[in-house]
C-alpha positions as CSV (number, residue, x, y, z in Angstrom):
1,X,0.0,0.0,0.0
2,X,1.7,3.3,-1.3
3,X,2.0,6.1,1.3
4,X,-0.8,8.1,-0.6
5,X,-3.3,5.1,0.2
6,X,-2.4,4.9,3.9
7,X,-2.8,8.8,4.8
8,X,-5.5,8.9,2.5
9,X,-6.4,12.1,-0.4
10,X,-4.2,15.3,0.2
11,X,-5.8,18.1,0.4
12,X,-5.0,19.2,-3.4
13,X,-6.1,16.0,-4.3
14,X,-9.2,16.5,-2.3
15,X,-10.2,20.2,-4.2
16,X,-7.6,21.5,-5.8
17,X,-9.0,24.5,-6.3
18,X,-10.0,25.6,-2.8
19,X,-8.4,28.7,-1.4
20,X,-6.6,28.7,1.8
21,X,-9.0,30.3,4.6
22,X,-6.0,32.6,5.8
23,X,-6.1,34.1,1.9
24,X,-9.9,34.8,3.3
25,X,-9.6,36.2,6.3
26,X,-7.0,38.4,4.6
27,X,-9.7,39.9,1.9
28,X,-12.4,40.3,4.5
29,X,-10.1,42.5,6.3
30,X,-8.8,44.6,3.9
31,X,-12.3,44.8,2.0
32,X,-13.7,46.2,5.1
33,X,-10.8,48.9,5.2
34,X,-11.0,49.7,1.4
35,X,-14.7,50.4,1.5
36,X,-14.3,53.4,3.6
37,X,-12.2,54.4,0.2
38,X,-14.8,53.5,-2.4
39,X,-18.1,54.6,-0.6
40,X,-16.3,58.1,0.1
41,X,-15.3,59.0,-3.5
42,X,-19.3,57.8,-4.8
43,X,-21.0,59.6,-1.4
44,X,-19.4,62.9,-1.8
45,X,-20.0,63.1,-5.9
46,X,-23.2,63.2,-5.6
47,X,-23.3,66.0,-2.6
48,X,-21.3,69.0,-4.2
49,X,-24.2,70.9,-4.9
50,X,-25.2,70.9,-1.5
51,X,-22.4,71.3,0.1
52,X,-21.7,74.6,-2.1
53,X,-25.2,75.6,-0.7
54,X,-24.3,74.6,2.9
55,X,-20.3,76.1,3.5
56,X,-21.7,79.3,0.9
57,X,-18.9,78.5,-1.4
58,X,-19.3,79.1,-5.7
59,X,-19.8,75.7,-7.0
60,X,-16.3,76.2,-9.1
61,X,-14.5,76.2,-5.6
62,X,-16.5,72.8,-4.4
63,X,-15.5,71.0,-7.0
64,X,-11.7,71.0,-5.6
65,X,-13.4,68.8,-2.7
66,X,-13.6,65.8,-5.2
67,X,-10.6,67.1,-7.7
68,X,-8.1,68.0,-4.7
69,X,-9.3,64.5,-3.3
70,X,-8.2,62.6,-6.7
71,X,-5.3,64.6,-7.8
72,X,-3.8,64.4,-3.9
73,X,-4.6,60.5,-4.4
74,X,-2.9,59.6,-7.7
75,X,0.3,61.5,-6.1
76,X,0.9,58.5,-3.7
77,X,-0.1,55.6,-5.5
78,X,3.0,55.3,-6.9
79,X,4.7,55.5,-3.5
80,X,2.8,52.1,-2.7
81,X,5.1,49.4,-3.5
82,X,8.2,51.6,-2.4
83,X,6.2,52.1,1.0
84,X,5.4,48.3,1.2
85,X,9.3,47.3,1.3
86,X,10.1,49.5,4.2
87,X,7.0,48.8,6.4
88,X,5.6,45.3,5.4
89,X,2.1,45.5,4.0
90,X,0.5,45.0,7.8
91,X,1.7,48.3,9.2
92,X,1.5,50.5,6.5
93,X,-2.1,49.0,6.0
94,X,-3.2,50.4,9.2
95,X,-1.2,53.3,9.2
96,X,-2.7,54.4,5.7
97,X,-6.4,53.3,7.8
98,X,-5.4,55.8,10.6
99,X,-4.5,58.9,8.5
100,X,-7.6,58.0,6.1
101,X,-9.9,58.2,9.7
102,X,-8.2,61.1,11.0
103,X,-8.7,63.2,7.5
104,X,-12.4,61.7,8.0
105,X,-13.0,63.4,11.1
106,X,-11.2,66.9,9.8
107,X,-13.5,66.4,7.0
108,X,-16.3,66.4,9.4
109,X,-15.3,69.3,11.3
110,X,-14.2,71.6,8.6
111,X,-15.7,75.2,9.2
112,X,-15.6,76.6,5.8
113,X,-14.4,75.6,2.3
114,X,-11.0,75.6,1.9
115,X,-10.5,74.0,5.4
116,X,-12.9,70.8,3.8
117,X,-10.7,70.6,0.8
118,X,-7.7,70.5,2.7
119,X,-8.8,67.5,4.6
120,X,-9.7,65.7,1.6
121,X,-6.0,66.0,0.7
122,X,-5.2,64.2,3.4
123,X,-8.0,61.3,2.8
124,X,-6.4,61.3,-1.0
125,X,-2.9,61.0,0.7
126,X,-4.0,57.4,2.5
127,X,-6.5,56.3,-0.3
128,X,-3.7,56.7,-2.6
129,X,-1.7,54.1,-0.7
130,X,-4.6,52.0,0.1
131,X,-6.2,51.2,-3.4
132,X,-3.3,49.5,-4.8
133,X,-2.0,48.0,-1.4
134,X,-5.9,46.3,-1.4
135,X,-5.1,43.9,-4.2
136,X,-1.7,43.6,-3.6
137,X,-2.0,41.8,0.5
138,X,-4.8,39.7,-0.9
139,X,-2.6,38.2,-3.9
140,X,0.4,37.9,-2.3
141,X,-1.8,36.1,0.6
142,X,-3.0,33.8,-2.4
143,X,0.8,33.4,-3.5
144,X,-0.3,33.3,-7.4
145,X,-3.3,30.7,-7.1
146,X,-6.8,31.4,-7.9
147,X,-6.6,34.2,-9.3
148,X,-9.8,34.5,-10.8
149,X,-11.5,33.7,-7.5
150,X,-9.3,36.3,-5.6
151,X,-10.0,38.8,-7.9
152,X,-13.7,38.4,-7.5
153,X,-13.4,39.0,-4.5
154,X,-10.9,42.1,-4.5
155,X,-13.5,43.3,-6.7
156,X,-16.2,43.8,-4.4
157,X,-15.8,47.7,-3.3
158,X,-15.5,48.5,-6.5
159,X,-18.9,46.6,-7.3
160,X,-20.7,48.0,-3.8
161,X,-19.4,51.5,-4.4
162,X,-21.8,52.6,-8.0
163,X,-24.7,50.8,-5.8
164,X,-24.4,52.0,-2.4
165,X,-22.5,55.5,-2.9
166,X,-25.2,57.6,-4.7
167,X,-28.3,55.7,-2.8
168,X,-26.1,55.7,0.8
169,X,-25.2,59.6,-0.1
170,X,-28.7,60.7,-0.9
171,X,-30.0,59.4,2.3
172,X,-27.8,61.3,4.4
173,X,-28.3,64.5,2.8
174,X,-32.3,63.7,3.1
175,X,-31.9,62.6,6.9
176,X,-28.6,64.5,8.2
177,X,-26.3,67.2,8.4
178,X,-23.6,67.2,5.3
179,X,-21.1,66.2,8.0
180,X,-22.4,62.9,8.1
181,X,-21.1,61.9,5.0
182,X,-17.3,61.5,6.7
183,X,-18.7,60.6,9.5
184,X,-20.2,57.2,8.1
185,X,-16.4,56.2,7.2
186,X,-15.3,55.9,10.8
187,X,-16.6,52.5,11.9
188,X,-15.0,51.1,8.1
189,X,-11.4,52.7,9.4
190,X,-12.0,51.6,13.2
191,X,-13.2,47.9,12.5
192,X,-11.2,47.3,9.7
193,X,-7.5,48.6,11.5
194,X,-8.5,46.6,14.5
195,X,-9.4,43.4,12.0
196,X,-5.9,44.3,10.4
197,X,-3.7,44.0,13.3
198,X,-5.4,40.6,13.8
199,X,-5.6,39.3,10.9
200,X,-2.7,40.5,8.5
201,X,0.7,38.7,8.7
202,X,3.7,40.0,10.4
203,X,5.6,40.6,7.5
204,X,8.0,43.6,8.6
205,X,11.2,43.8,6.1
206,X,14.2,41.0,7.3
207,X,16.2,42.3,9.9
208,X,19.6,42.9,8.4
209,X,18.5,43.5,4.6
210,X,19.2,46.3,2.4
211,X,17.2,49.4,2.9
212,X,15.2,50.0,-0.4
213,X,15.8,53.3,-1.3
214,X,13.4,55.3,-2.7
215,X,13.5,56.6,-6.3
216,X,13.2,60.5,-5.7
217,X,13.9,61.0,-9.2
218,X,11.1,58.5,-10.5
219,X,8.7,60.6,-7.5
220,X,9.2,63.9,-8.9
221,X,8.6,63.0,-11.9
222,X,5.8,60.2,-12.2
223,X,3.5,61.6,-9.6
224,X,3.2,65.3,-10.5
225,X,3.2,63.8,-13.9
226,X,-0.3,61.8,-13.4
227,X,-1.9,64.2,-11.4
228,X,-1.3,67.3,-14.1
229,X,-2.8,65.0,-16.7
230,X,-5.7,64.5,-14.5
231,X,-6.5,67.9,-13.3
232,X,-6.2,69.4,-17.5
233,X,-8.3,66.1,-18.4
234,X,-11.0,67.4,-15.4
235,X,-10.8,70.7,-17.2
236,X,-12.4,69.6,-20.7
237,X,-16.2,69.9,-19.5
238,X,-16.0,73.6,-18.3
239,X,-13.7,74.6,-21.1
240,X,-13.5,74.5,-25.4
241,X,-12.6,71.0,-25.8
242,X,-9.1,70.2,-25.5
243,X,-7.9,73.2,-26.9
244,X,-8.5,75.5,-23.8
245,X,-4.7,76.5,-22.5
246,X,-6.3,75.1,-19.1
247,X,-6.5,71.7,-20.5
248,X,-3.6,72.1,-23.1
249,X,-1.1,73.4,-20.5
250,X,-1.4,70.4,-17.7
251,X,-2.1,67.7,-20.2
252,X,1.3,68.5,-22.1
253,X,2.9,69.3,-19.4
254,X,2.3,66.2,-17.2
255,X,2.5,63.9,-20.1
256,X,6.2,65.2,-21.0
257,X,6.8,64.5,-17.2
258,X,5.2,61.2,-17.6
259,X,7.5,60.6,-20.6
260,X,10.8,61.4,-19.0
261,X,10.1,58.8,-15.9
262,X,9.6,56.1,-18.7
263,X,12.8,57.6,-20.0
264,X,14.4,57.0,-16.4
265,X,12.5,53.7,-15.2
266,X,13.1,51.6,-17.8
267,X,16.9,51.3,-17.6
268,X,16.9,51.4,-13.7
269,X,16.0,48.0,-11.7
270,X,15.1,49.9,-8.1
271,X,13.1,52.5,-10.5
272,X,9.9,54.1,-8.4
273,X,7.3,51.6,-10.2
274,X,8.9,49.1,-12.3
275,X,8.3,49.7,-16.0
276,X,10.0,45.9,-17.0
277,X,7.2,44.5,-16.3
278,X,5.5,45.4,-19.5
279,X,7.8,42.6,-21.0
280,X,5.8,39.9,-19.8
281,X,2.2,40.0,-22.7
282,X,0.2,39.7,-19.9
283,X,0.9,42.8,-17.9
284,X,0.7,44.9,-21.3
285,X,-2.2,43.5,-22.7
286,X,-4.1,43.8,-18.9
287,X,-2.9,47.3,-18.7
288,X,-4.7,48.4,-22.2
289,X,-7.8,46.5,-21.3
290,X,-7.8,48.0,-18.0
291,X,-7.9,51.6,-19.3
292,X,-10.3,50.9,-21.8
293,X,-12.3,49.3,-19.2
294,X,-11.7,52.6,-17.2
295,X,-13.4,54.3,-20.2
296,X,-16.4,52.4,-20.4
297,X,-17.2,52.2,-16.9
298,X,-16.5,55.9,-15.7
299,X,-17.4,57.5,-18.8
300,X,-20.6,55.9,-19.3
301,X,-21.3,56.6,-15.4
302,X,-21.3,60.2,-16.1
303,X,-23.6,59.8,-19.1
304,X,-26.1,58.0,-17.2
305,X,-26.8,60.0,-14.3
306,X,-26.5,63.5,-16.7
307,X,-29.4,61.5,-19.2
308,X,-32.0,60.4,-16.1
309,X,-31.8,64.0,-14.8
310,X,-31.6,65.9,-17.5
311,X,-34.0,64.0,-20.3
312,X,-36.3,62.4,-17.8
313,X,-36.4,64.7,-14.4
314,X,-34.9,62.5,-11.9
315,X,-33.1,64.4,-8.9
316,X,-29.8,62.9,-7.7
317,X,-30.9,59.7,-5.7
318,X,-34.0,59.2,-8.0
319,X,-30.7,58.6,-10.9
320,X,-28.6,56.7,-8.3
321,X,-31.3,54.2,-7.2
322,X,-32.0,53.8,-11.6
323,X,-28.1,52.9,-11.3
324,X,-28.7,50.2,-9.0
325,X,-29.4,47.2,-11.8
326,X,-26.2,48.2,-12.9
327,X,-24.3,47.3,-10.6
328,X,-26.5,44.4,-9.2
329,X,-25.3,43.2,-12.5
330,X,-22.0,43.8,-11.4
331,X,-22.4,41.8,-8.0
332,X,-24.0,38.5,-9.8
333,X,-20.9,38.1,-12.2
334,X,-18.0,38.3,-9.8
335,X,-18.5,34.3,-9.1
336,X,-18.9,33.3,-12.3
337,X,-16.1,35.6,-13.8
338,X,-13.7,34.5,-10.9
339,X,-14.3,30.1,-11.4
340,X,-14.3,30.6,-15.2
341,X,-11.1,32.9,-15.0
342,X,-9.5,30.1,-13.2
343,X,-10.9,27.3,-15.4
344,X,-11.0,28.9,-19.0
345,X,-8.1,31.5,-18.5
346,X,-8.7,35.1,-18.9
347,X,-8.9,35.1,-22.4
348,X,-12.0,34.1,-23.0
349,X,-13.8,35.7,-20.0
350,X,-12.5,39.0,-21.2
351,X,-13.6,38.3,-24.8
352,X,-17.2,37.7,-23.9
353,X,-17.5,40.2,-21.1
354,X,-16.5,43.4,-23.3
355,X,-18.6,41.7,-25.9
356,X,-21.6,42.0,-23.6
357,X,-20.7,45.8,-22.4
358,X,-20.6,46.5,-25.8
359,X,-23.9,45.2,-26.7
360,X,-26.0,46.4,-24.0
361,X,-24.3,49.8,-24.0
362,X,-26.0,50.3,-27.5
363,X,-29.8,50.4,-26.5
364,X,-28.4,53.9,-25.1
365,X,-27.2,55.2,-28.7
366,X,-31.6,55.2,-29.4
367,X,-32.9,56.7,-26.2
368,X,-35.2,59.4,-26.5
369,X,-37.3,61.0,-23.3
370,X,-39.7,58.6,-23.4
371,X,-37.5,55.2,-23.7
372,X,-39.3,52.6,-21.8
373,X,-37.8,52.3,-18.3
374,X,-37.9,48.6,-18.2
375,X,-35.8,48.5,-21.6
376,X,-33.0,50.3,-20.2
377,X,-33.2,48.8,-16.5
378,X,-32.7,45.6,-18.2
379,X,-29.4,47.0,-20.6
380,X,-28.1,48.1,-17.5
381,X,-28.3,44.7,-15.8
382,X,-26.6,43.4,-18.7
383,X,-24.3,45.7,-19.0
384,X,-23.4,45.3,-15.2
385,X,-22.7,41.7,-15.6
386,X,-19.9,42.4,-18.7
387,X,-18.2,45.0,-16.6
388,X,-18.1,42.7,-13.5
389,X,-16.5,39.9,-15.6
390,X,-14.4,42.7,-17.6
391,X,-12.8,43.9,-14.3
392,X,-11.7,40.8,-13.1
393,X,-10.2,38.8,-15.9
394,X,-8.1,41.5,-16.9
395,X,-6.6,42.7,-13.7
396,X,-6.3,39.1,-12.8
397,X,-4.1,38.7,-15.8
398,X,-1.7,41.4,-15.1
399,X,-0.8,39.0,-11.7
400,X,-0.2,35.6,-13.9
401,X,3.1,34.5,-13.7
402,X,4.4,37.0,-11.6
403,X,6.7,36.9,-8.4
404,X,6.0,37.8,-4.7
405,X,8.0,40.9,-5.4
406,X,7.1,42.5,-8.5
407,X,3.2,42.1,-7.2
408,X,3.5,45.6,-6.0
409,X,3.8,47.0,-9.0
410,X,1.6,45.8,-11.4
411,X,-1.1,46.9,-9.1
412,X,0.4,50.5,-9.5
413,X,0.3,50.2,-13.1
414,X,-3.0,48.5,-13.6
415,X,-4.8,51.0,-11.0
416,X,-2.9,54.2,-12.6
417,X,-3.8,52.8,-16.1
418,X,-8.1,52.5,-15.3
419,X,-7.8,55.9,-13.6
420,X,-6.2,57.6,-16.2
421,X,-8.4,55.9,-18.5
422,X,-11.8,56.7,-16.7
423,X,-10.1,60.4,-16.7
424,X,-10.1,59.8,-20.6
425,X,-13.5,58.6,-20.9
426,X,-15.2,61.2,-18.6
427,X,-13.1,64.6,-21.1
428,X,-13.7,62.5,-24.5
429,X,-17.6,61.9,-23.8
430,X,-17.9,65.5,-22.3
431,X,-17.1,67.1,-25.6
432,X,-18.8,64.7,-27.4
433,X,-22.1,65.3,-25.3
434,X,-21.2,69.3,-25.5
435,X,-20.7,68.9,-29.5
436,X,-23.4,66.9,-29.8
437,X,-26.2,68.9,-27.8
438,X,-25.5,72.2,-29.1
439,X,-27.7,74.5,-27.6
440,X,-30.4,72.3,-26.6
441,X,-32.9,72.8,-24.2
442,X,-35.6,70.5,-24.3
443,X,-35.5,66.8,-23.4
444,X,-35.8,65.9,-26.8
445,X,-33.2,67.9,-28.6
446,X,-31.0,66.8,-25.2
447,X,-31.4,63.2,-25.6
448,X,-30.1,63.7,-29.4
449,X,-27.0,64.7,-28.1
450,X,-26.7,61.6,-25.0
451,X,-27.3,59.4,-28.6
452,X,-23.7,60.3,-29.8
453,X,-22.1,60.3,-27.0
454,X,-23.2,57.0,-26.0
455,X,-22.0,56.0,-29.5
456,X,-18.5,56.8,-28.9
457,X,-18.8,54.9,-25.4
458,X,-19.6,51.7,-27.8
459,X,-17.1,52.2,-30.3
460,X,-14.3,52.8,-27.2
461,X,-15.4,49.4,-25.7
462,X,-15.6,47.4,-29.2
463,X,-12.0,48.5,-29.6
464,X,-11.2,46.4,-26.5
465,X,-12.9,43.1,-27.9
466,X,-10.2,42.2,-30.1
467,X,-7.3,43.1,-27.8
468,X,-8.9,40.4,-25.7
469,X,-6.9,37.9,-27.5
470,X,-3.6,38.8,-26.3
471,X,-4.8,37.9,-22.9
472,X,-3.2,34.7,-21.4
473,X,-5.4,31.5,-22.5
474,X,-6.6,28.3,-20.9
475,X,-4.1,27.7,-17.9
476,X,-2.4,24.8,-17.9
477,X,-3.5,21.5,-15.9
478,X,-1.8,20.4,-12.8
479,X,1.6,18.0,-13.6
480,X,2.9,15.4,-11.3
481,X,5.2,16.3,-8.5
482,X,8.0,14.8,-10.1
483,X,7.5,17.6,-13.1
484,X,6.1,20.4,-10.4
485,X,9.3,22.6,-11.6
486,X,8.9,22.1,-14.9
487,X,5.8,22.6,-14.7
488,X,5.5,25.6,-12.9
489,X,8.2,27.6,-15.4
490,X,6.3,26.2,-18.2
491,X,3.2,27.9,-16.9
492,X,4.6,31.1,-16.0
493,X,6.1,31.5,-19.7
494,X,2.8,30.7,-21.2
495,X,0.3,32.8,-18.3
496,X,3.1,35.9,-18.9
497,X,3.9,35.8,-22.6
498,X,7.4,37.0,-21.7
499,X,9.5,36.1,-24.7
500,X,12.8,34.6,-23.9
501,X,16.0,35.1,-25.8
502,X,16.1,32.0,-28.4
503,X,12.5,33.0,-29.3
């Protein structure tokens, strides 16, 4: 009797593809701390107009409470992996948490203004560090296995946020003072710092290794880079187009800055965020799928809310509960997306879901002011489920083949490359909308102009379809112990796509 038969089934043998409870306990912790993140970027959007009202503030000022809080934000993302490697992912974790709660309750108390968008600096500050830190503890907890399943689950803020956000924001502006809508994040940043120091692993740098330094260089250049792209790109709805020097001037300007830190990453192996990675297919191909993904989802969210208001009278929570199939949608096809990932490769769950987003994006193209409401609640159920499935597959392919170190950074890229995407989609659908409408002033002539613009949302999510195919395929079935090596270089060639020099 071999020794197999005696101890009985190993666990592998038993279900190979069940995840190790610790990799759980690891995303309920962090998802809990990462929602204080999400639900605060979608509760405050949809309060600036009250908020202008309440601290007597021009509406042009208010708007720095969400820009300040997204420009402050993509300054530190790149500082995420550097961070990581000098604190271990447990303490910075909680320290992000406890400056994110502390600009919470300055939030809440600010007396005027420019004292609330100061505070939302520092929430930006600790989101920055927390959005790509959330994916990267629960991978590196999954050490590269099911990553379809893991990503369905790192997933889920993003999914609650469009649902809960608006509905969760209206409400508090109907039943409460403004002040409640930082307030509401302090039981996320209490529970989930005191869940982290639980739950997440000591894993403080070796005593005795080398200090990573940090790339100043790569700092000054990459971050004030992004966030001047960002800011010019927010500039193109209250300006002419792109060619308004207050869009020009940013946009070239952070792009040449942009430019000059791929000119100094890619030759440097302790750069800030490390650009080699776009040799292995799969981080590349991810990364354009990912910001076209970023396009679809945040540019049709601004169309949607802007046509229910505008063409059919709905105040603010009247168009965020309409939202709601959309990202129910959103919700069902995280478990399906995640199995399939892991069983079919990411290839194919990509190819279908951006199929899908493009098909039930196009009812939108026709609406008119009196489009049957059932027609469209049902598109954007559909159209929920492909961007579920779209948002997992490829961001779970950027991961494939990767090691425990260069995790890090392909969250950096892959976040940087859906915001500045969603960034693209939100300017490019503006104008379009702007062009579009003209002058109109009646639902009617207005709904003409949400037709095109809707129209460019499908052609920007057909273009993804195809690119679909440089995604990683089927992944390959288990081999024998005796071949585990072999087996395991053979898979990270084929899951990367990095070409090696006989090739």
């Amino acid at each position: 009797m071999s020794t197999a038969d005696r101890t009985g089934p190993t666990p592998a043998a038993v279900d190979p593809d069940r995840m190790d409870p610790a990799v759980w306990r690891t995303a309920f912790t962090v998802i809990v701390g990462a929602l204080a993140v999400v639900f605060d970027t979608t509760i405050v959007s949809v309060a600036l107009d009250s908020l202008a009202k309440e601290l007597d503030a021009p509406l042009s000022t208010i708007q720095w409470v969400s820009t300040g809080y997204l420009l402050a934000l993509f300054v530190t993302i790149p500082l995420a992996g550097w961070a990581q490697s000098r604190l271990g992912g447990r303490r910075l974790w909680i320290a992000s948490l406890g400056v994110f709660l502390l600009g919470s309750m300055l939030s809440a108390l600010a007396w005027n203004a420019t004292s609330l968008i100061a505070f939302r600096v520092v929430q930006g500050m600790a989101g920055g560090i927390m959005m790509p830190l959330t994916a990267t503890l629960i991978i590196q907890a999954a050490k590269g296995r099911n990553i379809g399943k893991v990503m369905a689950v790192i997933t889920v803020p993003t999914a609650l946020g469009p649902i809960l956000g608006p509905v969760l924001g209206g409400l508090i502006l109907h039943l409460a003072d403004w002040r409640w809508l930082f307030f509401v994040n302090l039981p996320f940043c209490v529970v989930g710092g005191l869940l982290a120091w639980r739950n997440l692993p000591r894993d403080r740098p070796a005593t005795g290794a080398p200090r990573v330094r940090l790339d100043v260089v790569g700092l000054l250049l990459l971050s004030p880079g992004v966030a001047a792209t960002l800011y010019g790109l927010s500039r193109v709805e209250g300006s002419a187009g792109f060619t308004g020097a207050d869009v020009l001037i940013p946009v070239i300007g952070g792009l040449a800055l942009v430019c000059g830190f791929v000119a100094w990453a890619l030759p440097r192996a302790g750069a800030l965020v490390n650009l080699r990675l776009f040799r292995h297919r799969a981080v590349a191909s991810s990364s354009a799928l990912v910001f076209l993904a970023g396009i679809s989802l945040y540019g049709a969210m601004m169309l949607l809310p802007l046509y229910f208001q505008q063409v059919r009278g709905e105040d603010a929570l009247g168009a965020g509960l309409l939202l709601i199939p959309q990202g129910v949608g959103a919700l069902v096809a995280r478990g399906a997306a995640g199995t399939y990932t892991d069983r079919f490769g990411p290839r194919r769950v990509a190819f279908t879901a951006f199929a899908f987003v493009t098909a039930a994006t196009v009812p939108f193209a026709f609406v008119t002011a009196d489009t049957d409401e059932v027609l469209l609640m049902g598109a954007l159920f559909v159209r929920g489920i492909g961007l579920g499935a779209a948002m997992i597959a490829p961001f779970g392919a950027a991961y494939m083949g990767l090691r425990h170190e260069e995790i890090p950074d392909a969250g950096i890229i892959t976040r940087v490359a859906q915001q500045i995407g969603g960034s693209v989609g939100i300017a490019v659908l503006a104008v379009v909308f702007q062009h579009s409408a003209g002058d109109a002033h009646t639902p009617a002539d207005l709904a003409d102009g949400f037709d095109g613009a809707f129209w460019w949302s499908v052609a920007f999510t057909a273009v993804a379809v195809p690119l679909c195919l440089f995604l990683p395929g089927r992944p390959r079935p288990p081999v024998p112990a005796d071949h585990a090596g072999e087996g395991a270089a053979a898979e990270v060639q084929e899951q990367s796509g990095r070409t090696s020099p006989g090739a």
